[in-house]
RODO-481161 format. One line per field, with one value per residue (C-alpha): x, y, z. Coordinates in nm, 2 decimals. Example, Ala and Ser with C-alpha at 12.3 -4.5 7.8 and 13.67 -1.06 7.14 Angstrom:
! residues 2
X [1.23, 1.37]
Y [-0.45, -0.11]
Z [0.78, 0.71]
***
This chain:
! residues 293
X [7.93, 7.88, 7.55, 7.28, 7.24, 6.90, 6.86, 6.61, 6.57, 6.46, 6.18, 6.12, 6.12, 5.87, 5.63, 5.61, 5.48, 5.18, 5.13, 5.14, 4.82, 4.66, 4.67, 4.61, 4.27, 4.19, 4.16, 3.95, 3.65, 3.74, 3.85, 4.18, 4.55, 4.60, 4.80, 5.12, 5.22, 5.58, 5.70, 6.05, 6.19, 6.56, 6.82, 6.99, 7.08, 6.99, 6.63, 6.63, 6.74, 6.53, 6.20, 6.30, 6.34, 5.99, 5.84, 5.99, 5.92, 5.54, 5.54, 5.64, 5.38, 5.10, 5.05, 5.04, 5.26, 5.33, 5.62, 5.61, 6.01, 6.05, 6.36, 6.51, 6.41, 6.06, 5.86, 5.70, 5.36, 5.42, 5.49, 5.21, 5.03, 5.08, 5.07, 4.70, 4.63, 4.72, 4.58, 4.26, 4.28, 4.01, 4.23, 4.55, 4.52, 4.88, 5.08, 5.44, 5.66, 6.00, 6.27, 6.50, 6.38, 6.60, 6.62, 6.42, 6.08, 5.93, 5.94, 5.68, 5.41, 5.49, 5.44, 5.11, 4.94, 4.88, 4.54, 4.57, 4.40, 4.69, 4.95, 5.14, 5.44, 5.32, 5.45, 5.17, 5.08, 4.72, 4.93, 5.18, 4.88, 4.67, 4.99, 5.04, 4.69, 4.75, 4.49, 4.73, 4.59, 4.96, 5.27, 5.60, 5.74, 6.09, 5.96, 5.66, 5.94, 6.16, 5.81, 5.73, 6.16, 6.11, 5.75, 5.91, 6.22, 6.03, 6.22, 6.02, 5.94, 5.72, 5.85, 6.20, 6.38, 6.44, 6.69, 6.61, 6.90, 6.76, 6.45, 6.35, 5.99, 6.08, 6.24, 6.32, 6.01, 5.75, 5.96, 5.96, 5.56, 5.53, 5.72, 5.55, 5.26, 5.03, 5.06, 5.48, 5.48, 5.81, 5.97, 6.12, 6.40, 6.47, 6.85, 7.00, 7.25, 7.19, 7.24, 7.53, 7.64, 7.55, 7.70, 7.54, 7.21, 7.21, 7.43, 7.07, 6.92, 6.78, 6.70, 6.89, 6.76, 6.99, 6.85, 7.14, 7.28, 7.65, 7.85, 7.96, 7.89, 7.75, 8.08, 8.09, 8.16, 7.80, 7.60, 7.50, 7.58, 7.32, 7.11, 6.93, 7.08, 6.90, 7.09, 6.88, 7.13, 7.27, 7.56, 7.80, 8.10, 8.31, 8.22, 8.41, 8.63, 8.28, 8.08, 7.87, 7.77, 7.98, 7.73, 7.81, 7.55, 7.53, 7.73, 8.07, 7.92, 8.21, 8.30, 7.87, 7.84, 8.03, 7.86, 7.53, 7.28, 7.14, 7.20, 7.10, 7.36, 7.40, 7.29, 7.06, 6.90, 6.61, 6.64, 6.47, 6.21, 6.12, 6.01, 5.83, 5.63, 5.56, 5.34, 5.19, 5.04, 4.90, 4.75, 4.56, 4.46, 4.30, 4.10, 4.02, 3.87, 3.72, 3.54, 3.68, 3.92]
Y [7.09, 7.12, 6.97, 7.26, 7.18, 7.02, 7.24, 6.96, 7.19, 7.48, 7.25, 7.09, 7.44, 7.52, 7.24, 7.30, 7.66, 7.51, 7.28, 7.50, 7.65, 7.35, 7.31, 7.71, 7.64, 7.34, 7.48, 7.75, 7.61, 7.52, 7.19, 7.07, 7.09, 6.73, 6.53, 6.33, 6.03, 5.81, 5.52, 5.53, 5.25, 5.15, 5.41, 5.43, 5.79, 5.89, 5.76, 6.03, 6.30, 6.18, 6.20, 6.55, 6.69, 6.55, 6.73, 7.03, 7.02, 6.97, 7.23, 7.48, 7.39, 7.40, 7.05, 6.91, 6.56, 6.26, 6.09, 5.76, 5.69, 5.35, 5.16, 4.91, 4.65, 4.71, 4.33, 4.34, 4.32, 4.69, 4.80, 4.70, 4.83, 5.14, 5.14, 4.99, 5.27, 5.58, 5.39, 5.36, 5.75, 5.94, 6.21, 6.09, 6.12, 6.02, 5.74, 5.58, 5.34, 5.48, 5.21, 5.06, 4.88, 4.63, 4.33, 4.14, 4.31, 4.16, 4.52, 4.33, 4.31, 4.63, 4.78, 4.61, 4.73, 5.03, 5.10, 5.20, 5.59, 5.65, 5.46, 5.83, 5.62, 5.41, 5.10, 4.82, 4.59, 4.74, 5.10, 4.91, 4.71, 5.04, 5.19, 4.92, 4.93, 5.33, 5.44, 5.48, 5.63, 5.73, 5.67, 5.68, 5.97, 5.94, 5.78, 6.09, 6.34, 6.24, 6.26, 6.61, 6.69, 6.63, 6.79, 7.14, 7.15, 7.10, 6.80, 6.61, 6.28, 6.20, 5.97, 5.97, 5.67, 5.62, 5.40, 5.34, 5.15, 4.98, 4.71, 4.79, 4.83, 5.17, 5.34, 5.14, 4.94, 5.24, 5.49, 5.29, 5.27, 5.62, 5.72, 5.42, 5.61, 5.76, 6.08, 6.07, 5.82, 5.73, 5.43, 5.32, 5.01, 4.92, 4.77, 4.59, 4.36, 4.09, 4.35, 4.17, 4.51, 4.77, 5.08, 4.99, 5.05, 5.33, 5.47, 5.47, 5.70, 5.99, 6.04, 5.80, 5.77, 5.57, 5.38, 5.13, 5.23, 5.20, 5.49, 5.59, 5.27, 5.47, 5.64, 5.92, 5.72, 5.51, 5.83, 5.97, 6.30, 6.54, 6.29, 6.46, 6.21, 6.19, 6.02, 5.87, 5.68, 5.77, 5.61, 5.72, 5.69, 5.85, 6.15, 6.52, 6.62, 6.79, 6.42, 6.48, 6.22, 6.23, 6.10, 5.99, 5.92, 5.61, 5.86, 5.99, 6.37, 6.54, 6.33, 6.29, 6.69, 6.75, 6.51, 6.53, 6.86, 6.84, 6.61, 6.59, 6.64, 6.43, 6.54, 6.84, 6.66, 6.41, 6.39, 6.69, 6.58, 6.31, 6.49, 6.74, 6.42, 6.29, 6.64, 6.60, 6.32, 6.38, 6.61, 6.43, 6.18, 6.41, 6.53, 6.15, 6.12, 6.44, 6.31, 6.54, 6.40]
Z [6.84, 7.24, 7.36, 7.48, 7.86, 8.02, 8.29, 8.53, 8.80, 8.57, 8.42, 8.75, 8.93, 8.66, 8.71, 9.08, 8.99, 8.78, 9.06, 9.31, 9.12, 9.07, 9.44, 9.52, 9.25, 9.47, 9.81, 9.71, 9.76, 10.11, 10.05, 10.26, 10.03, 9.88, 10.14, 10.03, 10.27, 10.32, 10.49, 10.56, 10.70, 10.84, 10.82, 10.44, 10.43, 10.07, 10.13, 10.42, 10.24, 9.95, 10.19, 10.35, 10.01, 9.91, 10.20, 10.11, 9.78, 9.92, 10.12, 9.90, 9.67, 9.94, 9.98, 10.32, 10.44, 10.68, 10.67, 10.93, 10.96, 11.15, 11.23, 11.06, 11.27, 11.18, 11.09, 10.77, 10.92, 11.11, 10.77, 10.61, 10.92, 10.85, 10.48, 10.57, 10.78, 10.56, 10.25, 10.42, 10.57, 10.37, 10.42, 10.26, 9.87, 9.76, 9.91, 9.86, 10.01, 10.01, 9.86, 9.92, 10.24, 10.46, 10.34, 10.55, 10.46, 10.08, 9.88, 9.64, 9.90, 10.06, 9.74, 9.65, 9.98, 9.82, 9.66, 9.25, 9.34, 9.58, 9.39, 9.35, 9.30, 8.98, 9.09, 9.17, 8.92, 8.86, 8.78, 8.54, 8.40, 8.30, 8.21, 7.91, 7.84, 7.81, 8.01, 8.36, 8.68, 8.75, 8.62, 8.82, 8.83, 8.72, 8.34, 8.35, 8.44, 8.15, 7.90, 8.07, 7.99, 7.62, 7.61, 7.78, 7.59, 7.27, 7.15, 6.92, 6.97, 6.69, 6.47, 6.60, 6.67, 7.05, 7.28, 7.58, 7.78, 8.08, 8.14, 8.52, 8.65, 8.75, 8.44, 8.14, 8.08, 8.17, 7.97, 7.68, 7.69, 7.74, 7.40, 7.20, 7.28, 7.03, 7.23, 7.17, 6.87, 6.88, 6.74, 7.07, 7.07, 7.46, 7.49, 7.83, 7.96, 7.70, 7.39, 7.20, 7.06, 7.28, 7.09, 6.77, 6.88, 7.09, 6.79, 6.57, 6.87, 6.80, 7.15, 7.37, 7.74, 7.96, 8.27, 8.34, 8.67, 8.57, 8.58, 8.22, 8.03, 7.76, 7.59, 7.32, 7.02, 7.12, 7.05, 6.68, 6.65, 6.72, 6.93, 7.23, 7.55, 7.89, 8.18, 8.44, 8.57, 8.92, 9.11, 9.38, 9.31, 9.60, 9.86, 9.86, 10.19, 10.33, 10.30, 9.99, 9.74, 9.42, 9.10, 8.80, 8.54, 8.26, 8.02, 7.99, 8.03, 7.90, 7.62, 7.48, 7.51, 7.22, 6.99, 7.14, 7.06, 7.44, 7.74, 8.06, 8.38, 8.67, 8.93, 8.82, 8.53, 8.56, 8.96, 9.03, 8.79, 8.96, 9.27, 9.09, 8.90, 9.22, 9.32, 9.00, 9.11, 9.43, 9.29, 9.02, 9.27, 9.51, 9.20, 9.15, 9.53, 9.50, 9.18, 8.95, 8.61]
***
């Protein structure tokens, strides 16, 4: 068998077009388009061309957005500063803190500067606390995009056995909440660095989702046949003659498509998702401070 491909930027494309209604519905009674704000600091280039393409991505769906780009020489107390300033702008409603920042700043405090409401990002300990009590204001995007994935492509996650390959704060550990769920009731197993035998647990996956961060650790022969694979997993490993990024997921693409029945690509898989998440969002907390659920 070859593995149906996850088009991301279909579903994603399609999200931003509910959005953008959301938003368009929003407005209509004169209120202002929900506002989506960034701190960028230091000068790592994917985190620039990560924010650009979040502002675009907000503008096309009518949302308005600030980006504050400082230098990397920026003290931790001008970063928090400014996070204090937008957090406590009336007219902000989403807020995030674009990682990684230089080394010198504490990403832990930066990131806890931001009120729970505006929390867009999902990444302060109140969000991660309501998130395991299930009751989340937001939930990062990346682990919500992979949920919204499996709900669009009508992959059912009831009752099937799920891997998830990774234990970070960002992906693994929310992911793994989400599809334990009673919404996706799966039976979800969550497999790291300190799994003895890697292989023979993602090989009981019915839907393997693989948050590692090293580029094809997850081989052909560690997949069961027909299992649905999605690759969040994004590393570069070398640039093209014109400059560009070359990615490689967690999986050996090639070799999983023809034992898998769908996968996800890298790039064009859950990436895209992840921005479109991130509108979701904003908009459901400028509901929240407008007093609507």
């Amino acid at each position: 068998m070859t593995a149906r491909i996850i088009d991301g930027r279909a579903i994603a494309d399609a999200v931003q077009a509910d959005v953008a209604r959301d938003v368009a519905a929003f407005t209509a009674s004169g209120r202002p388009a929900p506002k989506l704000a960034v701190v960028l600091v230091g000068d790592d280039p994917a985190s620039h061309v990560y924010v650009n393409m979040k502002e675009r991505a907000a503008a096309s769906v009518g949302m308005r957005s600030e980006a504050v780009r400082m230098p990397g020489s920026t003290s931790l107390e001008e970063v928090l500063a400014q996070v204090a300033r937008l957090d406590q702008d009336p007219d902000v409603n989403g807020l995030f803190v674009q990682l990684p920042l230089p080394d010198h700043i504490d990403a832990n405090v930066v990131t806890e500067a931001v009120s729970p409401v505006k929390d867009v990002d999902g990444l302060t300990t109140m969000s991660l606390g309501l998130l395991v009590q299930g009751k989340p204001l937001h939930v990062a995007a990346t682990p919500s995009g992979v949920v919204e994935m499996l709900r669009r492509e009508g992959i059912e996650t009831g009752g099937a056995n799920v891997v998830v390959v990774g234990r970070s704060l960002l992906v693994g550990r929310p992911v793994s909440l989400l599809l334990s769920d009673r919404t996706s009731n799966a039976t979800v197993t969550m497999a790291h660095t300190g799994t003895k035998d890697l292989g023979a647990v993602t090989r009981q996956a019915d839907i393997l989702v693989t948050a590692m961060g090293q580029p094809k650790i997850v081989t052909a022969d560690m997949v069961k046949p027909g299992a649905v694979v999605i690759d969040v997993g994004t590393t570069k490993v070398g640039t093209t003659k014109k400059g560009n990024a070359i990615l490689s997921g967690d999986v050996d693409y090639e070799a999983a498509r023809e034992v898998a029945s769908a996968i996800t690509p890298v790039p064009g898989g859950v990436g895209p998702m992840t921005v479109a998440m991130l509108l979701v969002n904003t908009v459901r907390a400028a509901k929240a401070m407008a007093g609507e659920r």
